[in-house]
N, CA, C and O atoms as a CHARMM CRD file, in Angstrom:
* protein
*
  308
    1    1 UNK  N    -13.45300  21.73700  13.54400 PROA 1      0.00000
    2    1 UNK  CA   -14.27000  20.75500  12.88600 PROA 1      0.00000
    3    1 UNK  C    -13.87200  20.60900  11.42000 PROA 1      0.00000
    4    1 UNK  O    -13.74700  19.44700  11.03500 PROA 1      0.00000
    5    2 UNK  N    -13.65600  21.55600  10.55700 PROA 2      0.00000
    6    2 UNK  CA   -13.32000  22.01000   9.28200 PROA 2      0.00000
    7    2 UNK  C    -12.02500  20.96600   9.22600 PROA 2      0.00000
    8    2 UNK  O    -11.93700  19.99000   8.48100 PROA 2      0.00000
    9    3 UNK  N    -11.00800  21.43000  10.23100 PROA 3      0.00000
   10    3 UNK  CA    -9.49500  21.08900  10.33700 PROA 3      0.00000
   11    3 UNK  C     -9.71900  19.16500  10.57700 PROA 3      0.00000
   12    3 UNK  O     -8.76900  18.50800  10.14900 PROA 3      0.00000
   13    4 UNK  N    -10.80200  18.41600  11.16500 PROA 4      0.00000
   14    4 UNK  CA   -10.54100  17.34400  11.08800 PROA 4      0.00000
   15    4 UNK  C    -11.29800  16.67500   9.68800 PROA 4      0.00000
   16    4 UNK  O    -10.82700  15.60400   9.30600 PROA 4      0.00000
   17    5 UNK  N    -12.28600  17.17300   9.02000 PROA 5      0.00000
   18    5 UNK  CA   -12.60100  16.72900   7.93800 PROA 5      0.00000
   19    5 UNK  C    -11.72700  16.69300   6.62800 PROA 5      0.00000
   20    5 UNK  O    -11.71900  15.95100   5.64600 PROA 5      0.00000
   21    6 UNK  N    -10.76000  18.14400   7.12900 PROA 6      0.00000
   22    6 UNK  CA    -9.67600  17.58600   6.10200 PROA 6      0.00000
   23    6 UNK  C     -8.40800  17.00900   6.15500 PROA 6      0.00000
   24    6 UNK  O     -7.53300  17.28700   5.33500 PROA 6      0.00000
   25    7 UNK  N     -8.25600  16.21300   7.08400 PROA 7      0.00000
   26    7 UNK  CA    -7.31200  15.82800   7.53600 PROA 7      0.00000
   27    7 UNK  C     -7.75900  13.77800   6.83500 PROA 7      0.00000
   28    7 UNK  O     -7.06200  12.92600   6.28300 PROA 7      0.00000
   29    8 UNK  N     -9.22700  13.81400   7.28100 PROA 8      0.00000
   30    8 UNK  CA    -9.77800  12.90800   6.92800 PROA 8      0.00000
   31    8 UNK  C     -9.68200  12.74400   5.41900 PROA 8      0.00000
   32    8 UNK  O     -9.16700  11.72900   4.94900 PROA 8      0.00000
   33    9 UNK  N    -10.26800  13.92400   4.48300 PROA 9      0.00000
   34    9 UNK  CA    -9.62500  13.80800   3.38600 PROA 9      0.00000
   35    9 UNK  C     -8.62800  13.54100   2.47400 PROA 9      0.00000
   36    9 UNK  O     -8.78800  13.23700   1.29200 PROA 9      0.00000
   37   10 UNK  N     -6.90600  13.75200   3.47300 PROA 10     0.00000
   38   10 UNK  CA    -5.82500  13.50900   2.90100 PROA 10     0.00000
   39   10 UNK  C     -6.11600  12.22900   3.24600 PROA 10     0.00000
   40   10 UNK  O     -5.94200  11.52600   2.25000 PROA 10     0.00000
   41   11 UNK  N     -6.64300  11.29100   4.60900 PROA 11     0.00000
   42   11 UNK  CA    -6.11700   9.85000   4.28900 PROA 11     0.00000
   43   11 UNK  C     -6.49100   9.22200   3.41700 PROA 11     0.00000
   44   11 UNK  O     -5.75200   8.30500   3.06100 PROA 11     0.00000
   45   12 UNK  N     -7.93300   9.45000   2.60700 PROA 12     0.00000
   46   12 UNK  CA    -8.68700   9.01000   1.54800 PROA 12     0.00000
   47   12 UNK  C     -7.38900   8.33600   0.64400 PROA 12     0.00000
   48   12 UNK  O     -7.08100   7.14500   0.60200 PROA 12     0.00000
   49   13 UNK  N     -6.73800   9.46600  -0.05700 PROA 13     0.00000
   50   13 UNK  CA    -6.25900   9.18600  -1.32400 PROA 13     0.00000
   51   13 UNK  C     -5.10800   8.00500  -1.02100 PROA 13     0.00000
   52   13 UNK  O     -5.22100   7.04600  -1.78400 PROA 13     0.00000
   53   14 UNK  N     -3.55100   7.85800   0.37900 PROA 14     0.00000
   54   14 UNK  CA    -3.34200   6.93000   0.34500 PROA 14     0.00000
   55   14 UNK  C     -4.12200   5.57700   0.73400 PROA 14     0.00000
   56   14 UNK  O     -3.62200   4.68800   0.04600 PROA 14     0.00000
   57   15 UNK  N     -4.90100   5.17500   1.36100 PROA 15     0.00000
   58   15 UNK  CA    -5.60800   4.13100   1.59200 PROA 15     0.00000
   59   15 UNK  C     -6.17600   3.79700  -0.12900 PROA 15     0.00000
   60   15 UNK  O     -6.30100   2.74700  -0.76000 PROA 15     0.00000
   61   16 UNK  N     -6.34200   4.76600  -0.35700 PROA 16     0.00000
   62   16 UNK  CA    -7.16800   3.92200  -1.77300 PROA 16     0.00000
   63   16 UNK  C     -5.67900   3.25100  -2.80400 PROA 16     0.00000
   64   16 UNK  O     -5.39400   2.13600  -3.24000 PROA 16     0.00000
   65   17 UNK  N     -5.08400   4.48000  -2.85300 PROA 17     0.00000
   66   17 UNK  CA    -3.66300   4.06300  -3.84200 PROA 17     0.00000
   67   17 UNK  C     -3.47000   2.81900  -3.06900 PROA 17     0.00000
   68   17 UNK  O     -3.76900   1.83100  -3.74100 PROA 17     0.00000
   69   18 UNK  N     -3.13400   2.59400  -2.07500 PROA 18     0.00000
   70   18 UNK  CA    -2.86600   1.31000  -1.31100 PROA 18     0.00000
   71   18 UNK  C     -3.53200   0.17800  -2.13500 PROA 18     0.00000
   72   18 UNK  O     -2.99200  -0.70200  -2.80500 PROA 18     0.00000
   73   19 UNK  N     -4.96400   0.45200  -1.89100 PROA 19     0.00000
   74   19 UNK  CA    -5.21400  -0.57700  -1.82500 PROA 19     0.00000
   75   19 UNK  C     -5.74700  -1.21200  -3.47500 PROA 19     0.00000
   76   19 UNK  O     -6.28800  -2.27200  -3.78800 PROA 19     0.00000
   77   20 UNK  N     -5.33400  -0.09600  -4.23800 PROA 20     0.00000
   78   20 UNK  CA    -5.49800  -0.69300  -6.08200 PROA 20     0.00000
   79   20 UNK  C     -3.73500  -1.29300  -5.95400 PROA 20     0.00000
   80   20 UNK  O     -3.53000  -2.35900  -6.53500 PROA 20     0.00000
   81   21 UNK  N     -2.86700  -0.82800  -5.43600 PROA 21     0.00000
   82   21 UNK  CA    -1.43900  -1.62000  -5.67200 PROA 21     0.00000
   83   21 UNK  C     -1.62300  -2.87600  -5.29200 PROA 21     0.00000
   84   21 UNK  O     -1.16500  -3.75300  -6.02400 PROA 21     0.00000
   85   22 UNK  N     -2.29800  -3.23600  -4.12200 PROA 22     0.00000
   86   22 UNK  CA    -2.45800  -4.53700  -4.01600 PROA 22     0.00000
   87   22 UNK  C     -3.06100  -5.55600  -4.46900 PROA 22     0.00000
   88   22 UNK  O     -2.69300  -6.72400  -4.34900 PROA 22     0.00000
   89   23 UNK  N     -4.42600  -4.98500  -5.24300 PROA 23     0.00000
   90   23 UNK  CA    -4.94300  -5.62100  -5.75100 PROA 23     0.00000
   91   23 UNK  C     -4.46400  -5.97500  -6.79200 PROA 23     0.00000
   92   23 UNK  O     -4.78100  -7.02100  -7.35800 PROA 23     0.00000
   93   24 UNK  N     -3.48100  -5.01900  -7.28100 PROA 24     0.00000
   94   24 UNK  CA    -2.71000  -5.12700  -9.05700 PROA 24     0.00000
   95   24 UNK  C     -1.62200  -5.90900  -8.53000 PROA 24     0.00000
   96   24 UNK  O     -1.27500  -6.60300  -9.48600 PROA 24     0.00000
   97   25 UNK  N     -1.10000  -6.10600  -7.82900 PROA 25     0.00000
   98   25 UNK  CA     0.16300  -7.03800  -7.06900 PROA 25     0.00000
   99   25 UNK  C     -0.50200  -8.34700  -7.19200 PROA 25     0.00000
  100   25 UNK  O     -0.06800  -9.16700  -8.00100 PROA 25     0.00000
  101   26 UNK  N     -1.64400  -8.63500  -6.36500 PROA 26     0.00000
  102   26 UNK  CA    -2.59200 -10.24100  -6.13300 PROA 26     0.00000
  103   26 UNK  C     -2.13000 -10.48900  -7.79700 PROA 26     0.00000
  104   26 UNK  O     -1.24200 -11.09900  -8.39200 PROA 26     0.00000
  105   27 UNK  N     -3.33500  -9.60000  -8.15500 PROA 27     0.00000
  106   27 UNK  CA    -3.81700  -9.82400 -10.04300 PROA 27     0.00000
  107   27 UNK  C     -2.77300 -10.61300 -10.70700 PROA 27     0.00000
  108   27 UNK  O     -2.73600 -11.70900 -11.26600 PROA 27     0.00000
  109   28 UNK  N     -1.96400  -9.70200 -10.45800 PROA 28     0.00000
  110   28 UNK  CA    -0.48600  -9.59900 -11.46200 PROA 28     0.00000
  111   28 UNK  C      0.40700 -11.24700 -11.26600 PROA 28     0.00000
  112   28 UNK  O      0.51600 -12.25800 -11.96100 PROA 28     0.00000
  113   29 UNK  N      0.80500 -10.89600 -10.21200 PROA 29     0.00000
  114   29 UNK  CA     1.95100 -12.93000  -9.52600 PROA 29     0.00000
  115   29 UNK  C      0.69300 -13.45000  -9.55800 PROA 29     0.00000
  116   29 UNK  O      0.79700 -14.67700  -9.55500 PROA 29     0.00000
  117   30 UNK  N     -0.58900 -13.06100  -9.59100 PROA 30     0.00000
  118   30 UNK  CA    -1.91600 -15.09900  -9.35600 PROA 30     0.00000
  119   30 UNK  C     -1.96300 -15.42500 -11.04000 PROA 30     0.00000
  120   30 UNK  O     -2.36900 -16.51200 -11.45300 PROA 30     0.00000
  121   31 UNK  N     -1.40800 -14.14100 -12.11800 PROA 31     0.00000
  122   31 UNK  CA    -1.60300 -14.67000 -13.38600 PROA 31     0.00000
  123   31 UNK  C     -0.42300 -15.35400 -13.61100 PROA 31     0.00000
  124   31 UNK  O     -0.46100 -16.49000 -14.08300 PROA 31     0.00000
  125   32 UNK  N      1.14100 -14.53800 -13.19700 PROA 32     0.00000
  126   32 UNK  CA     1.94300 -15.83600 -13.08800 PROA 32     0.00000
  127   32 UNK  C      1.97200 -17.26300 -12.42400 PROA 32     0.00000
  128   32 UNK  O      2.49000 -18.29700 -12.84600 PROA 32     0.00000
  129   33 UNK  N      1.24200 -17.01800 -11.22100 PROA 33     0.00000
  130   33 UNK  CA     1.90000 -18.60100 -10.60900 PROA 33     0.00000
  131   33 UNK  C      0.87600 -19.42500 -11.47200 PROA 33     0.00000
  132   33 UNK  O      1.08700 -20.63800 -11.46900 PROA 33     0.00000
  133   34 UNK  N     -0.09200 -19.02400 -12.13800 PROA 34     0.00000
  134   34 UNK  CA    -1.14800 -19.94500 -12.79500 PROA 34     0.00000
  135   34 UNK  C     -0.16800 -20.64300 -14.11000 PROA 34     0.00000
  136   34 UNK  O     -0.62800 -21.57700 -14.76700 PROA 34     0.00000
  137   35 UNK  N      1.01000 -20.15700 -14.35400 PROA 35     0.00000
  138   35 UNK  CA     1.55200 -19.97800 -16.00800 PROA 35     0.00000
  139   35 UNK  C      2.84300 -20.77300 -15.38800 PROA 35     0.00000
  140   35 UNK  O      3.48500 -21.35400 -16.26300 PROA 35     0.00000
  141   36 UNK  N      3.30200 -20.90300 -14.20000 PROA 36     0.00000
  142   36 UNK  CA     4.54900 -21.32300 -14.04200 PROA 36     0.00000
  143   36 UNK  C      4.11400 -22.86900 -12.89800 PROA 36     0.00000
  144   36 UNK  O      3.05900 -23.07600 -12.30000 PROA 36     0.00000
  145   37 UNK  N      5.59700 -23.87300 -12.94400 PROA 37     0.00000
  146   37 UNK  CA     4.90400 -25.39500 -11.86800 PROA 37     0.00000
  147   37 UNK  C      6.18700 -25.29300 -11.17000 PROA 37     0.00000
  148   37 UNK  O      7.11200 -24.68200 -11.70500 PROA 37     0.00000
  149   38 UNK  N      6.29800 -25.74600 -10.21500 PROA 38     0.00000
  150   38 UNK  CA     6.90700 -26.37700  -9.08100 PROA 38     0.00000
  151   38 UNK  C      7.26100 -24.96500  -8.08400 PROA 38     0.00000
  152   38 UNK  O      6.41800 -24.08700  -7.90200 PROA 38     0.00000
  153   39 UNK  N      8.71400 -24.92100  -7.45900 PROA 39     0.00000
  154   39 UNK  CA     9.02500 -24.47300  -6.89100 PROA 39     0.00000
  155   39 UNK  C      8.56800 -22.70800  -7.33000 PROA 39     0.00000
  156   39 UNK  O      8.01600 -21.96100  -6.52200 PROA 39     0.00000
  157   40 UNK  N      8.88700 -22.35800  -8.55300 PROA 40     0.00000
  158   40 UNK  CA     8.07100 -20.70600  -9.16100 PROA 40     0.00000
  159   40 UNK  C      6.81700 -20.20200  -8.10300 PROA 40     0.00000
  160   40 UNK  O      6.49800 -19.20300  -7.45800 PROA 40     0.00000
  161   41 UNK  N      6.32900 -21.59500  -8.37800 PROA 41     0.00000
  162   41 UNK  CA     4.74300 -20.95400  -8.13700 PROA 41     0.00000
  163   41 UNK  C      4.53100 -20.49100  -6.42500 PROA 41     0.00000
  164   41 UNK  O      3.77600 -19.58100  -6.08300 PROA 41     0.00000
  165   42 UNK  N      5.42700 -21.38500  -5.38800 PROA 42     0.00000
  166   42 UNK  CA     6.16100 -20.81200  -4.07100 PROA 42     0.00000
  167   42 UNK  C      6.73400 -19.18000  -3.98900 PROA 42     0.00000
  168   42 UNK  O      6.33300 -18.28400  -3.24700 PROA 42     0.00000
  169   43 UNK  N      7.50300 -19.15100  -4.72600 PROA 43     0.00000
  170   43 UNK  CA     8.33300 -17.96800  -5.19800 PROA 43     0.00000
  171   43 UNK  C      7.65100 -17.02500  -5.47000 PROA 43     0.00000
  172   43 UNK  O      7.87400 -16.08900  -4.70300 PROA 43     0.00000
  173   44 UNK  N      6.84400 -16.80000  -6.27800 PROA 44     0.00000
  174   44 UNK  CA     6.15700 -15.99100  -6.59000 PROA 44     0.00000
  175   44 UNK  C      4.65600 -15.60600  -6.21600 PROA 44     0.00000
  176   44 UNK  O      3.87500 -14.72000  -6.56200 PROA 44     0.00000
  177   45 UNK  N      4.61500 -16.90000  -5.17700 PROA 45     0.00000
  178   45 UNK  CA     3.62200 -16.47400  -4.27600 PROA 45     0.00000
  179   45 UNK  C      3.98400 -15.59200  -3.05400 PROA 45     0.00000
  180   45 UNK  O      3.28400 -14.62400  -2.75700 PROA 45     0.00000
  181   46 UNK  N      5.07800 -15.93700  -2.35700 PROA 46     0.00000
  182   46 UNK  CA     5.51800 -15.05600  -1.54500 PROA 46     0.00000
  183   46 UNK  C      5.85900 -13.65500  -1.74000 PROA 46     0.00000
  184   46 UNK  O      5.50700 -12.80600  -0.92100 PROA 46     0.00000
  185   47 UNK  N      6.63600 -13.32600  -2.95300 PROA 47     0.00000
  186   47 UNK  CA     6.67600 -11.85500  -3.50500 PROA 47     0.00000
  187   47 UNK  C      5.20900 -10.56300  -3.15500 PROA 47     0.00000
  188   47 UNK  O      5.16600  -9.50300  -2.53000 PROA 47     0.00000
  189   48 UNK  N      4.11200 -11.43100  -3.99500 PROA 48     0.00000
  190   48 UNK  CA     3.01500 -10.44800  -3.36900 PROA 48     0.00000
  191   48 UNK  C      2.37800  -9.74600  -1.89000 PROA 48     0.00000
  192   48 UNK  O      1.80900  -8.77300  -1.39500 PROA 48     0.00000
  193   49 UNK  N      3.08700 -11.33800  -1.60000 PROA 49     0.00000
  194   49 UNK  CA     2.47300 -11.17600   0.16200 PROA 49     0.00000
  195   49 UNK  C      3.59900 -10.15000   1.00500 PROA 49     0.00000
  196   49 UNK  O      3.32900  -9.64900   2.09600 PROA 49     0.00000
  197   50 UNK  N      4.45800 -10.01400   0.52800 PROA 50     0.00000
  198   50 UNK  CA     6.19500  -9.46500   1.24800 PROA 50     0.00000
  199   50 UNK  C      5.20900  -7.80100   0.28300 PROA 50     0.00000
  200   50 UNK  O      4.77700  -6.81800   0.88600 PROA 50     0.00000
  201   51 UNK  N      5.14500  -8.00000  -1.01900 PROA 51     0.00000
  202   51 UNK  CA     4.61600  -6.64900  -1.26600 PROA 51     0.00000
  203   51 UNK  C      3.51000  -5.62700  -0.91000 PROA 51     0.00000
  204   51 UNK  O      3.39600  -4.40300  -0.84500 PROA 51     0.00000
  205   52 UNK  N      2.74100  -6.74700  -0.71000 PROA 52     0.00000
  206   52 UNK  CA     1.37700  -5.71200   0.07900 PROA 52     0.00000
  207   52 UNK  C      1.97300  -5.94100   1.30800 PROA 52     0.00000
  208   52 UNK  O      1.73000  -4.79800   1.69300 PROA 52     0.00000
  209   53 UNK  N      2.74100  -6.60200   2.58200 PROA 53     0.00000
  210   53 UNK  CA     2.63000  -6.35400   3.89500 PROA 53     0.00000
  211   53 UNK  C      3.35300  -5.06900   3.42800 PROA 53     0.00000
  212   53 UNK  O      2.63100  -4.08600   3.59300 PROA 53     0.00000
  213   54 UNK  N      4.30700  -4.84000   3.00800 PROA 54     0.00000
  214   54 UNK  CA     5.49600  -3.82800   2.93800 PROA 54     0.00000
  215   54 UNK  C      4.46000  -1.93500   2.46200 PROA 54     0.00000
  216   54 UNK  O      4.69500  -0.81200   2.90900 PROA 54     0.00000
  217   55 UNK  N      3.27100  -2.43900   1.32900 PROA 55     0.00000
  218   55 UNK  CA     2.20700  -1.45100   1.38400 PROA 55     0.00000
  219   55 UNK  C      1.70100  -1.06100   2.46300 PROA 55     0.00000
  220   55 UNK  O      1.86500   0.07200   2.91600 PROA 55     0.00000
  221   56 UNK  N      0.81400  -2.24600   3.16500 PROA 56     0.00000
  222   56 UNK  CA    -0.06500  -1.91600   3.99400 PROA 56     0.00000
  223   56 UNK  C      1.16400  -1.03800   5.31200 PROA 56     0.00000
  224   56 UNK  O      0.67400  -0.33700   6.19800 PROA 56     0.00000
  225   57 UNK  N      2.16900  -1.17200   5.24600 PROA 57     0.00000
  226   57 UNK  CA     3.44600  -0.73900   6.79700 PROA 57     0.00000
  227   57 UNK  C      4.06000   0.88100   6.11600 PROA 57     0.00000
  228   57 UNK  O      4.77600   1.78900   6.53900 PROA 57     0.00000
  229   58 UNK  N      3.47200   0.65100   5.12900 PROA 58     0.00000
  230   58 UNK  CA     3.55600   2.63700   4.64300 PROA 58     0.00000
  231   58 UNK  C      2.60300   3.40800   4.42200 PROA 58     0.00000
  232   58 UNK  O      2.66200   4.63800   4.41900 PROA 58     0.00000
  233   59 UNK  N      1.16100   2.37800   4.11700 PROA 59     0.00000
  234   59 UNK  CA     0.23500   3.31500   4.15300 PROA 59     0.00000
  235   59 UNK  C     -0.17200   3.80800   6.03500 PROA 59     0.00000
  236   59 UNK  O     -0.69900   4.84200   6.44500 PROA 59     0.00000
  237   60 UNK  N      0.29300   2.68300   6.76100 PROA 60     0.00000
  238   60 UNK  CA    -0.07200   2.93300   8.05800 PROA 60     0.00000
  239   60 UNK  C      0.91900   4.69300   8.41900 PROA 60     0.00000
  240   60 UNK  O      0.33500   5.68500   8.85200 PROA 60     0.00000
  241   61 UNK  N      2.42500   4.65400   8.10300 PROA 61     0.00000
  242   61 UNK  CA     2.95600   5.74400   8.44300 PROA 61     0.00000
  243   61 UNK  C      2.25500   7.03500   7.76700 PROA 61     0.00000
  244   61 UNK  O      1.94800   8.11000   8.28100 PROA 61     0.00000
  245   62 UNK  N      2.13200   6.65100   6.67600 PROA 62     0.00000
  246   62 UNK  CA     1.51100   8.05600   5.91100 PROA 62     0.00000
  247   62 UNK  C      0.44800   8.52900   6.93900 PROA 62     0.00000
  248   62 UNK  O      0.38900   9.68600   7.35400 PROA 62     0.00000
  249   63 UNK  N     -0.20300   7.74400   7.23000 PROA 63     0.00000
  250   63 UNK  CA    -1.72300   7.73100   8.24200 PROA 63     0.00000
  251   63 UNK  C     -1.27700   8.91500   9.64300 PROA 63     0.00000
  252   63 UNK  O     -1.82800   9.96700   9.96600 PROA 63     0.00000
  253   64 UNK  N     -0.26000   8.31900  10.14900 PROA 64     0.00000
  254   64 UNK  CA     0.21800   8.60100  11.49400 PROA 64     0.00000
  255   64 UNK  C      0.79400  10.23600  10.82500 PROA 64     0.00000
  256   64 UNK  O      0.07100  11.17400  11.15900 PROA 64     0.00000
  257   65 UNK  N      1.57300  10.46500  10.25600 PROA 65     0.00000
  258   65 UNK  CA     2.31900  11.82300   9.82400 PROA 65     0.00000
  259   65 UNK  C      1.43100  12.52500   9.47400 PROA 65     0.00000
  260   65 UNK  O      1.62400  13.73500   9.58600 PROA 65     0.00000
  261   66 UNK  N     -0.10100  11.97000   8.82400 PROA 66     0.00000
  262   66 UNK  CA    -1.39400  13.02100   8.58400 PROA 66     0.00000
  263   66 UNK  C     -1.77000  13.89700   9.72200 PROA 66     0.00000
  264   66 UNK  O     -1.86000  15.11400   9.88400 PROA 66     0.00000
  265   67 UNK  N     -2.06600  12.23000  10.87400 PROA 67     0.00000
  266   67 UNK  CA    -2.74600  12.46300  12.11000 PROA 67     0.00000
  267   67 UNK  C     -1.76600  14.00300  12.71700 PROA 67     0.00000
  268   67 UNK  O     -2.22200  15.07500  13.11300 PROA 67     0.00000
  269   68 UNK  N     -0.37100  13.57500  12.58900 PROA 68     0.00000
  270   68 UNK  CA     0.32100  14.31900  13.57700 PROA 68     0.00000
  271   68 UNK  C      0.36900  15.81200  12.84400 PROA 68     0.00000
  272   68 UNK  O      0.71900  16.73300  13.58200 PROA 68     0.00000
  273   69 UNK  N      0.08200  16.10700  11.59800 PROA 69     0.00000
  274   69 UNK  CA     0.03100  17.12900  11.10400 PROA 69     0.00000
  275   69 UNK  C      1.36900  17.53500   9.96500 PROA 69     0.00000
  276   69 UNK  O      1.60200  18.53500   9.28600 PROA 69     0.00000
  277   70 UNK  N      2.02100  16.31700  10.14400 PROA 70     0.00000
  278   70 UNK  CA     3.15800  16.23500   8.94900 PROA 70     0.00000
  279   70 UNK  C      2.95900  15.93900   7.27900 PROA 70     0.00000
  280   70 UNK  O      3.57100  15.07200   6.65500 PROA 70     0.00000
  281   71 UNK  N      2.07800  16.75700   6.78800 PROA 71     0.00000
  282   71 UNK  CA     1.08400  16.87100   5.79500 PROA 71     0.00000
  283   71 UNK  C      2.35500  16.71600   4.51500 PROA 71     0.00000
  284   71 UNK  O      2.33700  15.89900   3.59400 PROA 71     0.00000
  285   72 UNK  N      3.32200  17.66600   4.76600 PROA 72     0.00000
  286   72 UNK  CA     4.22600  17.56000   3.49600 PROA 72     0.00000
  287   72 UNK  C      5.56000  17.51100   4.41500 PROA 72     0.00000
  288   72 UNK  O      6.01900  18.35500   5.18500 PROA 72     0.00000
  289   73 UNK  N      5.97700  16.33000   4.08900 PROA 73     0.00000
  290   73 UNK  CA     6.87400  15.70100   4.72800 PROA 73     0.00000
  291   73 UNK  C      8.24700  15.97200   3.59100 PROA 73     0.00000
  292   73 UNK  O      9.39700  15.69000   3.92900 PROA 73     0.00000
  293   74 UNK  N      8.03100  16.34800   2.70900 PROA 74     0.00000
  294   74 UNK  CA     9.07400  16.65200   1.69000 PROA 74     0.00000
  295   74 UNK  C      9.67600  18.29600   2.30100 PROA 74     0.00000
  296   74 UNK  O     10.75000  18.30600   1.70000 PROA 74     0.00000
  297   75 UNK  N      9.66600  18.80200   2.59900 PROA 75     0.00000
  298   75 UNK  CA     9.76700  20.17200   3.04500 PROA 75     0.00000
  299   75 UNK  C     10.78900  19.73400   4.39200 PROA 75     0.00000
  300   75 UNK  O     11.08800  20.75800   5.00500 PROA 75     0.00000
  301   76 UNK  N     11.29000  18.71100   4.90000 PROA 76     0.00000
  302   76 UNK  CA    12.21200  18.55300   5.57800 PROA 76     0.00000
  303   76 UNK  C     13.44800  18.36500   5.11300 PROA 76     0.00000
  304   76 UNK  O     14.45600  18.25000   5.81000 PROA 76     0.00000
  305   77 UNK  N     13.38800  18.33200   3.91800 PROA 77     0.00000
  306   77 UNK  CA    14.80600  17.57400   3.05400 PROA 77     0.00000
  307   77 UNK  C     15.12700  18.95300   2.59000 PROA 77     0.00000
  308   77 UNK  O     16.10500  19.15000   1.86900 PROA 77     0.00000
């Protein structure tokens, strides 16, 4: 019981880091495309969206290597 509450605990911290990068990603290109016209504002709309999918597809692995018990994944190298 102990062993799944803290397992629950490690996912806490990436899900949250996740999800302030993205919000600082939105923040960040919606203050540019507001500042830039034509084709930019395309451009730099897509960047955020390519950046949080590319977040959200690592916070999912981190998730899975918790579940499986691969806690410190640096210790393979």
């Amino acid at each position: 019981m102990i062993y799944v509450k803290s397992k629950k605990k490690k996912m806490i911290a990436p899900i949250v880091v996740s999800v302030i990068i993205i919000l600082y990603c939105i923040v960040y290109f919606g203050f540019l495309i507001s500042m830039f016209d034509g084709i930019w504002k395309y451009i730099l709309g897509i960047i955020p969206f390519l950046l949080s999918a590319v977040m959200v597809n690592v916070c999912i692995e981190r998730i899975r290597e918790i579940r499986k018990g691969e806690e410190d994944d640096i210790s393979k190298y």
